[in-house]
C-alpha positions as MATLAB code, in Angstrom:
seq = 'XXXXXXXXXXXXXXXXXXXXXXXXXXXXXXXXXXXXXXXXXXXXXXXXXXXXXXXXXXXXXXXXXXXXXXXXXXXXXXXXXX';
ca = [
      43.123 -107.905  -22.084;
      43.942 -106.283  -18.669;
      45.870 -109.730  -17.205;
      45.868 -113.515  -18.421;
      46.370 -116.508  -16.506;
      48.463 -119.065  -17.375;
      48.485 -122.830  -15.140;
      51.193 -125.091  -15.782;
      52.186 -123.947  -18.980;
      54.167 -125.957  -21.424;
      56.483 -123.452  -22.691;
      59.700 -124.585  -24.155;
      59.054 -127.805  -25.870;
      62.837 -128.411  -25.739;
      62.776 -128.704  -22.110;
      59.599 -130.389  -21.376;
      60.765 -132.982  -23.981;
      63.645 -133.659  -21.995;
      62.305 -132.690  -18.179;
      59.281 -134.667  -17.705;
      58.216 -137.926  -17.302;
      56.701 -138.393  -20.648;
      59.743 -138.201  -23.143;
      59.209 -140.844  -25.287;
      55.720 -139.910  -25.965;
      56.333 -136.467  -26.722;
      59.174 -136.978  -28.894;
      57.485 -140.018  -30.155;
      53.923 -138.832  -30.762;
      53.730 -134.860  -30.878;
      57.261 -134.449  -33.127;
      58.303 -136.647  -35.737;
      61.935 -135.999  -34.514;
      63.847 -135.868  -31.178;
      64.681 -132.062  -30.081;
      68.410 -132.826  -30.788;
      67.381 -133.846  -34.615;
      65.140 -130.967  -35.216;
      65.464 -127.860  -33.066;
      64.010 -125.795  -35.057;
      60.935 -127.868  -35.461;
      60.227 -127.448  -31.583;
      61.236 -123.781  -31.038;
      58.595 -123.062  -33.641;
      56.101 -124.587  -31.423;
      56.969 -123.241  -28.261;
      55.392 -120.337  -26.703;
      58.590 -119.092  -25.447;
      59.774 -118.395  -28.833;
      56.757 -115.522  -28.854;
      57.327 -114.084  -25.113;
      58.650 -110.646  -26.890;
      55.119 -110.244  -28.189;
      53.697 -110.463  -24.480;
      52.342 -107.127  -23.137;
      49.656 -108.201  -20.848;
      50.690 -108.534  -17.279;
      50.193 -112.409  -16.908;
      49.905 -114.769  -13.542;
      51.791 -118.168  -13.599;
      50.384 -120.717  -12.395;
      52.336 -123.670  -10.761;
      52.062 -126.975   -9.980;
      55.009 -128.303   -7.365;
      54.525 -131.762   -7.897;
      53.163 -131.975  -11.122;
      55.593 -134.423  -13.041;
      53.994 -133.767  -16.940;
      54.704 -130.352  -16.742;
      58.067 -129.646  -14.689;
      58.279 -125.876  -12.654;
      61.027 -125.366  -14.837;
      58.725 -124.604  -17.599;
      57.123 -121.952  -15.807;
      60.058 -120.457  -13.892;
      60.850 -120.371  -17.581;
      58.212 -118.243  -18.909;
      58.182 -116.089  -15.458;
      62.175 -115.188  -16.039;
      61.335 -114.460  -19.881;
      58.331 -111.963  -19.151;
      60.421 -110.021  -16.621;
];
């Protein structure tokens, strides 16, 4: 690909688990454990644990007020590809 696109990404599910305004669901529905109990479990599913394999320049996408998916899960992603 010459660029990708990514809008309001969930990256770390560490951090969204614990940053947005859905907590219980996440930990409750998504994971059978909370990210405290199995961290491995949710570093395995996040897409920042794969950023090293990113060569395609890639856009981020933000949402300011977007409450599901914090900015801190893009500023995330955005630090990581740098």
């Amino acid at each position: 690909f010459k660029a990708a696109a990514v809008q309001k990404p969930v990256i770390n599910w560490t951090s969204q688990t614990l940053n947005s305004d859905i907590p219980t669901t996440v930990a409750g529905y998504w994971f059978e454990k909370k990210p405290w109990e199995d961290p491995q479990g949710y570093w395995a599913r996040s897409p920042l644990s794969l950023v090293g394999n990113v060569e395609t320049p890639t856009l981020v996408v933000v949402g300011e007020k977007d409450y599901r998916t914090p900015v801190s899960e893009s500023e995330q992603y955005y630090t990581a590809l740098q």
